[in-house]
C-alpha positions as a Markdown table, in Angstrom:
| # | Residue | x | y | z |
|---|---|---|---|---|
| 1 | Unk | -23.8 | -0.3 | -16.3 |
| 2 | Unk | -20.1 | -2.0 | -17.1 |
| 3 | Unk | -20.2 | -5.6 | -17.3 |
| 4 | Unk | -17.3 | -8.1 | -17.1 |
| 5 | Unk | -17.3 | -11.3 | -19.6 |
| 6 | Unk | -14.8 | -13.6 | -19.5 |
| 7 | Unk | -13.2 | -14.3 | -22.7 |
| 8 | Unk | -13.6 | -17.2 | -24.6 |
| 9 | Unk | -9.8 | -17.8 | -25.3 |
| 10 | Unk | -7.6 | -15.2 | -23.4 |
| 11 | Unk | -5.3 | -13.3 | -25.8 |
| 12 | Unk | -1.2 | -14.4 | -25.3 |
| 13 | Unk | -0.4 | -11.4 | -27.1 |
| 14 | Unk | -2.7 | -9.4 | -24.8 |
| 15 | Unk | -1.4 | -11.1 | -21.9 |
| 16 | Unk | 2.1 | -9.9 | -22.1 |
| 17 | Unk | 1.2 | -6.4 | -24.3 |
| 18 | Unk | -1.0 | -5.3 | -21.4 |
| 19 | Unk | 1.5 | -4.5 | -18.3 |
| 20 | Unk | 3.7 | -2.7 | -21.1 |
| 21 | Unk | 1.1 | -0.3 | -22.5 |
| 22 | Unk | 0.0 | 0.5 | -19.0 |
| 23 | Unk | 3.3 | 1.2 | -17.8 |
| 24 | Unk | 3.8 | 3.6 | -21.6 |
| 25 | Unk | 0.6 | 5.1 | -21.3 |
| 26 | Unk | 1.2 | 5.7 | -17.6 |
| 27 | Unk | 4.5 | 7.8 | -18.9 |
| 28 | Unk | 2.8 | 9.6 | -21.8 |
| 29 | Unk | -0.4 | 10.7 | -19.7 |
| 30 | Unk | 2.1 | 12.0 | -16.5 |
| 31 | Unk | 4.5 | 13.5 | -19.0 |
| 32 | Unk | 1.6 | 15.3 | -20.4 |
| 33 | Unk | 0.2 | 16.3 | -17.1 |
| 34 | Unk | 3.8 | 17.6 | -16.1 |
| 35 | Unk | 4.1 | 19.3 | -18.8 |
| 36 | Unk | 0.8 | 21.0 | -18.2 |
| 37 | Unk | 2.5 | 22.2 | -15.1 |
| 38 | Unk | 5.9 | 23.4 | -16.8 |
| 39 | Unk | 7.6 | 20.7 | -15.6 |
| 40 | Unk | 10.5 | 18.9 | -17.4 |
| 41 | Unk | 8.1 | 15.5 | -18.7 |
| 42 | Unk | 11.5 | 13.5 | -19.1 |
| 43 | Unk | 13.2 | 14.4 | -16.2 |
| 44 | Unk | 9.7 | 12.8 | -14.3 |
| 45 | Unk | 9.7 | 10.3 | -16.2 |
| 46 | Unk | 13.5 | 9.5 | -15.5 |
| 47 | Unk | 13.2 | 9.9 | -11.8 |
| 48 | Unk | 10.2 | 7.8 | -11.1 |
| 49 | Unk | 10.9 | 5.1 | -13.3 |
| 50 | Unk | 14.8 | 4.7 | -14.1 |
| 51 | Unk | 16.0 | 6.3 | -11.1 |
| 52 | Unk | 14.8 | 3.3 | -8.3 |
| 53 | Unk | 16.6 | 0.7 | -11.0 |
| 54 | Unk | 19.6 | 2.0 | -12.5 |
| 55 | Unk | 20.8 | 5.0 | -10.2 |
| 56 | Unk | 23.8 | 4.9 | -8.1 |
| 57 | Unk | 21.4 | 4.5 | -5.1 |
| 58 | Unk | 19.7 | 1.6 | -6.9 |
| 59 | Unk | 21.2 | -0.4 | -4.7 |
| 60 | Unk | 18.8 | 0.7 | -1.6 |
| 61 | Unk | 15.5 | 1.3 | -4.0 |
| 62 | Unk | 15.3 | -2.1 | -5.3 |
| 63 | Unk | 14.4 | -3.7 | -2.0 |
| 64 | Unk | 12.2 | -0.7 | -1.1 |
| 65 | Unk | 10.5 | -1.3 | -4.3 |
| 66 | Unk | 10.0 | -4.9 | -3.4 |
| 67 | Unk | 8.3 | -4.2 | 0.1 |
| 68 | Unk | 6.3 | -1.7 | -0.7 |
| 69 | Unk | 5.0 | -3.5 | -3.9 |
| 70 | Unk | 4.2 | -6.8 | -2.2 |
| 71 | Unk | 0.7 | -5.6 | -0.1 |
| 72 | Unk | 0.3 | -3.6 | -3.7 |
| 73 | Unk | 0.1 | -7.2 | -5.3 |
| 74 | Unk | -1.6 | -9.1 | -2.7 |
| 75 | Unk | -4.3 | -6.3 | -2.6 |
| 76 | Unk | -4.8 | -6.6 | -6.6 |
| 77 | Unk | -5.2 | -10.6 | -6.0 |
| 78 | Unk | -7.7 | -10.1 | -3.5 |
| 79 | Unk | -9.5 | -7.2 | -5.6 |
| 80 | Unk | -9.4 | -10.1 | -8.5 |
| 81 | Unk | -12.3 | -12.3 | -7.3 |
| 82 | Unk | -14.7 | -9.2 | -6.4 |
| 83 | Unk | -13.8 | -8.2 | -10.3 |
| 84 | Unk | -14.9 | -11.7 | -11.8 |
| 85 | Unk | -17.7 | -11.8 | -9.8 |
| 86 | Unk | -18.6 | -8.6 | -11.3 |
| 87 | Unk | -18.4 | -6.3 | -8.1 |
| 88 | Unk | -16.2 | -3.1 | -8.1 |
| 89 | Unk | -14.2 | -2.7 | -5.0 |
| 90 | Unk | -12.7 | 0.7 | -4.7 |
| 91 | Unk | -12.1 | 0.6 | -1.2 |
| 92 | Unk | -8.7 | -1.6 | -0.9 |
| 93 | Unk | -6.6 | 0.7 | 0.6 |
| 94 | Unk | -8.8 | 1.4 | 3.5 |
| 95 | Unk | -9.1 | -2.3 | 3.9 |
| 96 | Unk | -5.8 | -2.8 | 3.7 |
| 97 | Unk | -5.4 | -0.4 | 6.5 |
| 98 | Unk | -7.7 | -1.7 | 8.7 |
| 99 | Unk | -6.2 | -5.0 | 8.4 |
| 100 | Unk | -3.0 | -3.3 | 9.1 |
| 101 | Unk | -4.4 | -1.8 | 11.8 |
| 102 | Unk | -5.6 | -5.2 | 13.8 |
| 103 | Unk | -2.7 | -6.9 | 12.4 |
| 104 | Unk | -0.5 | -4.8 | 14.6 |
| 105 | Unk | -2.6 | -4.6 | 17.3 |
| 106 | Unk | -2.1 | -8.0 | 18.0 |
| 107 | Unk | 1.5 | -7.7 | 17.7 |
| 108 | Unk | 1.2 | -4.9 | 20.2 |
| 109 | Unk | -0.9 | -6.8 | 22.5 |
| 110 | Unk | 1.7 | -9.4 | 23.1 |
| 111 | Unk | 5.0 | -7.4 | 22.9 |
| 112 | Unk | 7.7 | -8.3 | 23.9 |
| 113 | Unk | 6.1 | -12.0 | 24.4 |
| 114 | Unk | 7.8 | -14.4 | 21.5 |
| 115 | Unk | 6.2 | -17.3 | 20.4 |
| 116 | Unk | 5.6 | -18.4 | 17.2 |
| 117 | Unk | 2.0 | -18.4 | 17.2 |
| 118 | Unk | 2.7 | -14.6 | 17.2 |
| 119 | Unk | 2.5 | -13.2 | 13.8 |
| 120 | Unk | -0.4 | -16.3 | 12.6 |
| 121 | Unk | -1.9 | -14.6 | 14.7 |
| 122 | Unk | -1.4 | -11.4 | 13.2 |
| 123 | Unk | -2.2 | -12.8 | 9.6 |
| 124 | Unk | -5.9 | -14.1 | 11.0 |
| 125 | Unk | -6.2 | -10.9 | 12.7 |
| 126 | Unk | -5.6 | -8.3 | 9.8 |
| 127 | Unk | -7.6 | -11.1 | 7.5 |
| 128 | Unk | -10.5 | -10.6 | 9.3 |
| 129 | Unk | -10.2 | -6.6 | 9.8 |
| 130 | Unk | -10.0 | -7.0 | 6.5 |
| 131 | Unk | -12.7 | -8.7 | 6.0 |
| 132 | Unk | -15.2 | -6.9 | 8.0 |
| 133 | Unk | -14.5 | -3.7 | 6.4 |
| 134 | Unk | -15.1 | -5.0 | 3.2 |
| 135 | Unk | -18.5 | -6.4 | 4.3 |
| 136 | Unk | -19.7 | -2.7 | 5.2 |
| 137 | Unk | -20.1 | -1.8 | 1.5 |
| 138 | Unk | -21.6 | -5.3 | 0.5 |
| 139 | Unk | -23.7 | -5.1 | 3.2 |
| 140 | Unk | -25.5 | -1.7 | 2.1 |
| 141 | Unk | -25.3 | -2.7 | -1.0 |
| 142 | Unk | -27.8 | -6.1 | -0.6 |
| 143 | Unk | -30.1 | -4.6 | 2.3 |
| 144 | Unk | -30.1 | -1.2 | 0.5 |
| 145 | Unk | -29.1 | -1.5 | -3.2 |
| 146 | Unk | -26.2 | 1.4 | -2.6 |
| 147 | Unk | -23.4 | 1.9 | -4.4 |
| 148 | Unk | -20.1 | -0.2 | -3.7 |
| 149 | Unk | -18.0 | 2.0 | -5.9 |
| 150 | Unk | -19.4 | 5.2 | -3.8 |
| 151 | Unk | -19.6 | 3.5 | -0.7 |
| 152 | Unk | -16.2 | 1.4 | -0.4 |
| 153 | Unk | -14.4 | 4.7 | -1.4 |
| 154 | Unk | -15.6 | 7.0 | 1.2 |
| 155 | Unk | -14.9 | 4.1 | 3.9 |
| 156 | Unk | -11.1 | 4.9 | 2.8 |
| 157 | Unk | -11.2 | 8.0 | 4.2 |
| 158 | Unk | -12.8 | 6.4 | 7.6 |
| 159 | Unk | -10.1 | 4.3 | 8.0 |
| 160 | Unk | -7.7 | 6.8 | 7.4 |
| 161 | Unk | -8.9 | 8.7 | 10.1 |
| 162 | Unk | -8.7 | 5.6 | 12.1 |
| 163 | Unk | -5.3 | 5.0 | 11.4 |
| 164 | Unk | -4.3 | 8.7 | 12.7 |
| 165 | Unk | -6.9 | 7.7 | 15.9 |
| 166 | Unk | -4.7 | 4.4 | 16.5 |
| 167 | Unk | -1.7 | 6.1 | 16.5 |
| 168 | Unk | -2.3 | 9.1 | 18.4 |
| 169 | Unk | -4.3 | 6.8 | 20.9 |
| 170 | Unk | -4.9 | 2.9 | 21.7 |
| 171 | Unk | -1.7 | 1.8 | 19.6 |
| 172 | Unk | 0.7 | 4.6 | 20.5 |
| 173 | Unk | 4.5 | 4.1 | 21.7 |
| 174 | Unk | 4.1 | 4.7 | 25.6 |
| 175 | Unk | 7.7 | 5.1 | 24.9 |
| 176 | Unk | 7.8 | 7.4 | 22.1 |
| 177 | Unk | 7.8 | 10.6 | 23.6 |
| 178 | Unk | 4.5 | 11.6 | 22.9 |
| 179 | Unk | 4.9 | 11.5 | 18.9 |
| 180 | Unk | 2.3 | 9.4 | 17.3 |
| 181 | Unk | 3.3 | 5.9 | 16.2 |
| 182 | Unk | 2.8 | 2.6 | 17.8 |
| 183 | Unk | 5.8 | 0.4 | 18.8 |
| 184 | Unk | 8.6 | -0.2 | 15.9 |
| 185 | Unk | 7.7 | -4.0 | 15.2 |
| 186 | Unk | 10.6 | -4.4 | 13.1 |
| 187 | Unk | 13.1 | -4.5 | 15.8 |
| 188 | Unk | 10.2 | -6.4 | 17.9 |
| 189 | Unk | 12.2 | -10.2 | 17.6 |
| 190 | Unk | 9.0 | -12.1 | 17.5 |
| 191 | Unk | 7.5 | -14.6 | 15.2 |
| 192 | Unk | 9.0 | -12.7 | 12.1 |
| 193 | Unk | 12.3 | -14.0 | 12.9 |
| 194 | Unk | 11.8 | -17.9 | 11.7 |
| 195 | Unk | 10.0 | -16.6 | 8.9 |
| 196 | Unk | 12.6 | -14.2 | 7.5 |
| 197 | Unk | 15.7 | -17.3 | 8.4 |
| 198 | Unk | 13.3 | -19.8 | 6.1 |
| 199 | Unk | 12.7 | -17.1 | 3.0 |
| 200 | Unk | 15.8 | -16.3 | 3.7 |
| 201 | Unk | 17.0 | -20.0 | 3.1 |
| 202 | Unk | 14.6 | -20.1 | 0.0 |
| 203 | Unk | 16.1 | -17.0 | -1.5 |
| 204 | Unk | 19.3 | -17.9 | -1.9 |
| 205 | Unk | 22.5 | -15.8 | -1.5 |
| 206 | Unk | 20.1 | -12.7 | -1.8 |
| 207 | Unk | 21.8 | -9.5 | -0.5 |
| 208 | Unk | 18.5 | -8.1 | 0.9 |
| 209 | Unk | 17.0 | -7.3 | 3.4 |
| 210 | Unk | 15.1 | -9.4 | 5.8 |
| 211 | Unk | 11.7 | -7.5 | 5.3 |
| 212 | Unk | 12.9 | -7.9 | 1.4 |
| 213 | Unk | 13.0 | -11.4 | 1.9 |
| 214 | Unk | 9.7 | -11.9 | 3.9 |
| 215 | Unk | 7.8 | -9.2 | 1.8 |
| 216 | Unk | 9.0 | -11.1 | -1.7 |
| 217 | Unk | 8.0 | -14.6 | -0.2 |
| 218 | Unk | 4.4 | -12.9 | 0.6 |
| 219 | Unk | 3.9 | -11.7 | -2.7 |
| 220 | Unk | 5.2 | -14.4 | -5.0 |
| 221 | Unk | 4.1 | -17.5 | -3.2 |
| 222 | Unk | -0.3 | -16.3 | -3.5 |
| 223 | Unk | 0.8 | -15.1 | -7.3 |
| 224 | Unk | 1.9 | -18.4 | -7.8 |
| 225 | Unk | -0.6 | -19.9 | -6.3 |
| 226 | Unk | -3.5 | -18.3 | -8.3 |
């Protein structure tokens, strides 16, 4: 069985050397495996990881790179304290989707009601759906000594299909037609709004967009923190 030890004197080279290698051997293993496939390894390599920064569309991947790599890097702060306690904790994206998924229900369940108690709300909520499907796993593993790895990995597929329930049922737009998807929170001007003016305010003169400025707030203010 693995066992974490934390080091006596953590490595500065390490520190910084780490993130590089991962992101090189990330290339030379999906180069490889493109290859495999008679696929052009550089021309992969080029689109997934120069394209989004230097491309003449760079201009609209940056951002997206931001929001979508903010839950990405709250998910591996969270996944840090299960790690140094020496649990392994597979399962984040399904709990990441369940605590979407009450998250938004709450959103939903005041729409179009504004008030800034709003999207705290939404925070608590997702923290403790969250939560709670995290505790299935640790659950079975003190009452019945299963495996977390096993376990927390199969409930990702559960809340998958529970995501595809939501939308198709409970949480779907009863103005959308019939196509599955819940209400477009985004254009929802709820509690977001005061949130997105102060990062906004924080940020600067940044020419991004609001979700940029909320999303990079989220991420970089618990990194900081920890």
């Amino acid at each position: 069985m693995l066992t974490l030890e934390k080091r006596a004197q953590p490595s500065r080279v390490w520190t910084l050397a780490a993130p590089i290698f991962a992101v090189l051997l990330t290339m030379i293993c999906g180069g490889l495996l493109f290859a495999a496939l008679g696929k052009d390894p550089f021309e992969t390599i080029r689109t997934i990881f120069f394209d989004p920064l230097f491309s003449e569309f760079a201009w609209f991947y940056r951002p997206q790179l931001l929001i979508k790599g903010a839950p990405l890097v709250l998910i591996a702060i969270g996944l840090s304290f299960g790690f140094r306690a020496g649990i392994w904790n597979i399962g984040a994206e399904g709990q990441y989707i369940v605590g979407a998924i009450c998250g938004a229900a709450v959103g939903l369940a005041f729409y179009p009601t504004e008030s800034i108690f709003i999207f705290p709300l939404m925070i608590v909520a997702g923290v403790l759906g969250g939560t709670l499907w995290a505790l299935i796993p640790g659950i079975l593993k003190v009452k019945f000594d299963t495996n977390e790895i096993l376990v927390s990995l199969m409930l990702v597929y559960v809340a998958e299909q529970l995501l595809a329930s939501m939308a198709l049922g409970t949480l779907r737009n009863p103005d959308g037609m019939g196509f599955p998807g819940s209400r477009n929170l985004a254009k929802y001007d709820s509690a977001t709004s005061w949130i997105s003016e102060i990062c906004r305010h924080a940020l600067g003169r940044c020419r991004c967009p609001d979700r940029c400025h909320l999303c990079l707030c989220d991420a970089v203010a618990p990194s900081v923190w920890f």
